[in-house]
C-alpha positions, 0 to 999 in steps of 0.5 A: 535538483533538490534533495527529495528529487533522485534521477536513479531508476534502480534506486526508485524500484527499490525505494518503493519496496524497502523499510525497516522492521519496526514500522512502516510508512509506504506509499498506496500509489507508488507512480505519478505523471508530471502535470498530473493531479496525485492522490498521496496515501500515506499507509502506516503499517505498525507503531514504534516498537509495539508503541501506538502511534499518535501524530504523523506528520508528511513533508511536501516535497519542492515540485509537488505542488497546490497539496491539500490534506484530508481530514481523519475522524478523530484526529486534528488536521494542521499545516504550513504554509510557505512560498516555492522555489519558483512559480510552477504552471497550475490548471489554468494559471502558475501557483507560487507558494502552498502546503509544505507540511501535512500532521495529524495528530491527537489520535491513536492507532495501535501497533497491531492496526494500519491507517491511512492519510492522505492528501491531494497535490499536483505533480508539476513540470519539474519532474521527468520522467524516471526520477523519483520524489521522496515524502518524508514522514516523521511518525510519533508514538506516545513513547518514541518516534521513527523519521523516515526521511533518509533518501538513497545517494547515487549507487545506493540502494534504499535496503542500505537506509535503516529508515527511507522516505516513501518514494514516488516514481515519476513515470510518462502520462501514457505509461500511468494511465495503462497500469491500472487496467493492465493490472486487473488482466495480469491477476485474472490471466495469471491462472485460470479459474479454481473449481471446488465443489460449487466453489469458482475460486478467482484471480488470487493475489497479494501484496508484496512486503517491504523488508522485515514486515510479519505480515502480508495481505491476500486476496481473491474472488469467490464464487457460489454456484451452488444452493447451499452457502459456503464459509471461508474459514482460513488461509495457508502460505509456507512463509506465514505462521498462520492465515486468518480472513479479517475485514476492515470497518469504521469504528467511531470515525477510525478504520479498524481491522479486526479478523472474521471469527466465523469465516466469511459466508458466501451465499448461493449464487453470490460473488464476494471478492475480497479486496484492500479496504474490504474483506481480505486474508491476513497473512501473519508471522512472516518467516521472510518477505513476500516478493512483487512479481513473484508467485506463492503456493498457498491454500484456501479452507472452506467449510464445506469445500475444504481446503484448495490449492491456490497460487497467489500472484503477487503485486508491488507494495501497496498495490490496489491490484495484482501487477506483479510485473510491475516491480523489480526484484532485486533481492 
């Protein structure tokens, strides 16, 4: 078994959930299928102490094989190359050596942003299901740097790790195929419909956060039956300082996130639904962390509705939708 490679099943929920407090490197698809293609989002969350960071480089674990990168506006794409272990079977034939290391480099995201990179590989044979595979990242800043590289020994928890690589569970073909539908049914069955005024406020959910993160991100369906527009102007949980909606956009090539000054409008007869990489509510100034699989009371104000009682259910880290049962919490 090589060293990015643990057959630990408590460890592996953990893996997924866990991570410092300065910065962050996770995960967007916490799960994968052996003989599967796997699009790798490695999710940079915040620099090196207030620092911007400018390279971020993802090592290509033995097993995870044909990786190719994705290029970023704005930044250089480099990798190595180098033979595997063993040849391992590859679409319509076996490959024997590919990318071992993935960087980016040259542009600069700053602490108070998130980006993404990423990646497309093939999850081989040499996986089965229940183990884990780990992603080492080494992220630079112009002043400073955070490897995350440490992988959990057997009984050990990755919370115990000051700095742990992004983990990915290795799950049955069939078990990965249903999480994606599944999800969707679990958010929208979670509770039913919120009436405010011509207001239907829909399937509210967040994302869980890894271990000493300030900020979580919300989301929720709404919409306008009405003949007057309505504005969504801010958001309220217990845990969190403050709530504002933000919207991410291309700027110059780079993806920015920058918050909504005047409250997001929803036309008369029109849907919106806030989602990650789109409008979504931020939560900031966390007084602790957000759980998967949990729920959280929390309010919506809008400008002519008022303000609503929401509850928001909550998904793994990174989710790209509310499967809330999905994660374990052992907290």
């Amino acid at each position: 078994m090589n060293r990015f490679l643990s057959g630990s099943l408590g460890a592996a929920g953990l893996a997924l959930l866990a991570a410092p407090a300065l910065a962050h490197a996770v995960l967007e698809r916490t799960q994968a299928s052996p003989n599967q293609s796997y699009r790798g989002v490695v999710q940079i969350s915040h620099g090196c102490a207030g620092r911007p960071t400018v390279r971020v480089r993802v090592t290509i674990p033995e097993g995870v094989v044909g990786a190719k990168a994705m290029p970023k506006p704005g930044w250089q794409l480099a990798t190595v190359k180098g033979p595997y272990a063993r040849a391992y079977p590859f679409y319509h034939g076996e490959i024997r050596e590919g990318v071992r290391e993935i960087t980016w480099s040259g542009g600069s995201l700053p602490d108070d942003q998130f980006d993404e990179f990423v990646f497309q590989a093939r999850i081989s044979d040499a996986f089965a299901p229940g183990a884990t595979v780990y992603f080492p990242v080494r992220q630079d800043c112009d002043e400073g740097a955070q490897d995350w590289r440490e992988i959990p020994a057997a009984g050990q928890s990755a919370r115990d790790l000051e700095a742990p690589a992004p983990g990915l569970r290795i799950v049955a073909a069939a078990a990965q195929a249903a999480p994606a539908a599944a999800a969707a049914a679990q958010g929208a069955a979670a509770q039913a419909p919120v009436r405010a005024g011509d207001l239907t406020i829909e399937a509210p959910w967040m994302r869980a956060t890894p271990g000493g993160a300030k900020v979580a991100g919300g989301y929720v369906r709404v919409t306008n039956t009405g003949r007057e527009p309505d504005r969504l102007v801010a958001a309220a949980i217990p845990l969190a300082g403050r709530g504002e909606v933000h919207q991410m956009s291309m700027d110059n090539g780079v993806m920015r996130m920058a918050p909504v000054e005047a409250g997001l409008v929803i036309k008369p007869g029109e849907t919106v639904a806030l989602k990650p990489g789109g409008y979504h509510l931020m939560f900031m100034d966390l007084k602790g962390p957000v759980r998967a699989g949990e729920s959280v009371d929390g309010t919506l104000t809008f400008a002519r509705a008022g303000t609503v009682a929401v509850r928001f259910q909550v998904g793994a880290v990174g989710a790209a939708a509310p499967d809330a049962a999905g994660e374990p919490h052992n907290h």
